[in-house]
C-alpha positions, 0 to 999 in steps of 0.5 A: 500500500502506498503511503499518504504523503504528509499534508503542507500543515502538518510538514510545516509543523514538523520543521516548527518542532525542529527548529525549536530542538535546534533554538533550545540548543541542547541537542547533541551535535550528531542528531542537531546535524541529523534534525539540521537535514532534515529540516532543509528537506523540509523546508525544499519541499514546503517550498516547491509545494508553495510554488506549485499552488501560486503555479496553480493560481496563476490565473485567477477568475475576475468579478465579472467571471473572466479569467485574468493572469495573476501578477505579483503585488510589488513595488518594483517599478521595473514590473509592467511599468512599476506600482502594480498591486497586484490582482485585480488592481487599478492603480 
Protein backbone atom coordinates (compact mmCIF):
# COMPACT_ATOMS: atom_id res chain seq x y z
CA UNK A 1 0.00 0.00 0.00
CA UNK A 2 1.44 3.49 -0.88
CA UNK A 3 1.96 5.92 1.93
CA UNK A 4 -0.02 9.02 2.00
CA UNK A 5 2.13 11.93 1.99
CA UNK A 6 2.07 14.27 4.89
CA UNK A 7 -0.16 17.27 4.13
CA UNK A 8 1.82 21.04 3.97
CA UNK A 9 0.47 21.98 7.61
CA UNK A 10 1.49 19.01 9.37
CA UNK A 11 5.13 19.40 7.20
CA UNK A 12 5.24 22.75 8.07
CA UNK A 13 4.51 21.71 11.98
CA UNK A 14 7.44 19.13 11.52
CA UNK A 15 10.03 21.90 10.69
CA UNK A 16 8.49 24.11 13.59
CA UNK A 17 9.22 21.32 16.17
CA UNK A 18 12.65 21.26 14.82
CA UNK A 19 13.82 24.40 14.54
CA UNK A 20 12.85 24.71 18.37
CA UNK A 21 15.04 21.41 19.38
CA UNK A 22 17.69 23.49 17.48
CA UNK A 23 16.93 27.14 19.13
CA UNK A 24 16.90 25.48 22.56
CA UNK A 25 20.42 24.25 21.73
CA UNK A 26 20.62 21.18 23.88
CA UNK A 27 20.94 18.68 21.38
CA UNK A 28 23.58 16.69 20.99
CA UNK A 29 25.76 17.53 17.73
CA UNK A 30 25.03 14.38 15.63
CA UNK A 31 21.24 14.48 15.98
CA UNK A 32 21.32 18.70 15.69
CA UNK A 33 23.03 17.78 12.47
CA UNK A 34 20.56 14.91 11.51
CA UNK A 35 17.46 17.21 12.55
CA UNK A 36 19.58 20.14 10.51
CA UNK A 37 18.99 17.86 7.41
CA UNK A 38 16.13 17.28 8.00
CA UNK A 39 14.68 20.43 8.38
CA UNK A 40 16.40 21.72 4.67
CA UNK A 41 14.49 18.77 3.27
CA UNK A 42 11.62 20.18 4.59
CA UNK A 43 11.90 23.37 4.23
CA UNK A 44 12.76 22.36 -0.05
CA UNK A 45 9.50 20.67 -0.43
CA UNK A 46 7.38 23.35 1.63
CA UNK A 47 8.78 25.48 -0.86
CA UNK A 48 8.02 23.66 -4.04
CA UNK A 49 4.60 22.99 -2.57
CA UNK A 50 4.36 26.57 -2.38
CA UNK A 51 5.08 27.13 -5.82
CA UNK A 52 3.09 24.66 -7.26
CA UNK A 53 -0.01 26.40 -5.68
CA UNK A 54 0.92 30.02 -6.78
CA UNK A 55 1.52 27.86 -10.48
CA UNK A 56 -1.92 26.89 -9.92
CA UNK A 57 -3.33 30.28 -9.01
CA UNK A 58 -1.85 31.68 -11.92
CA UNK A 59 -4.98 32.60 -13.14
CA UNK A 60 -7.50 33.61 -11.02
CA UNK A 61 -11.48 34.32 -12.41
CA UNK A 62 -12.47 38.38 -12.07
CA UNK A 63 -15.93 39.88 -10.91
CA UNK A 64 -17.22 39.58 -13.88
CA UNK A 65 -16.20 35.53 -14.38
CA UNK A 66 -13.10 36.47 -17.00
CA UNK A 67 -10.09 34.82 -16.49
CA UNK A 68 -7.25 37.07 -15.90
CA UNK A 69 -3.44 36.30 -15.14
CA UNK A 70 -2.16 36.68 -11.55
CA UNK A 71 0.64 39.28 -11.02
CA UNK A 72 2.64 39.50 -8.21
CA UNK A 73 1.75 42.62 -5.73
CA UNK A 74 5.11 45.00 -5.88
CA UNK A 75 6.53 47.81 -5.88
CA UNK A 76 9.06 47.07 -8.13
CA UNK A 77 8.94 49.89 -10.82
CA UNK A 78 10.50 47.72 -13.04
CA UNK A 79 7.18 45.06 -13.15
CA UNK A 80 4.82 46.04 -16.06
CA UNK A 81 5.60 49.78 -15.65
CA UNK A 82 6.16 49.87 -11.65
CA UNK A 83 3.22 50.18 -8.67
CA UNK A 84 1.18 47.01 -9.75
CA UNK A 85 -0.52 45.91 -6.51
CA UNK A 86 -1.32 43.10 -7.79
CA UNK A 87 -4.74 41.00 -8.68
CA UNK A 88 -7.29 42.81 -9.74
CA UNK A 89 -5.64 46.20 -9.49
CA UNK A 90 -6.08 49.74 -10.55
CA UNK A 91 -3.62 51.98 -9.98
Amino acid sequence: MASKEPSFEDQLTKLQEIVNQLEQGNVPLEEAIEQFKAGIKLSKQLQQKLTSAEKTLGHLIDDNGEEKEYEKATDDPSNNGGGNRGFGSEN
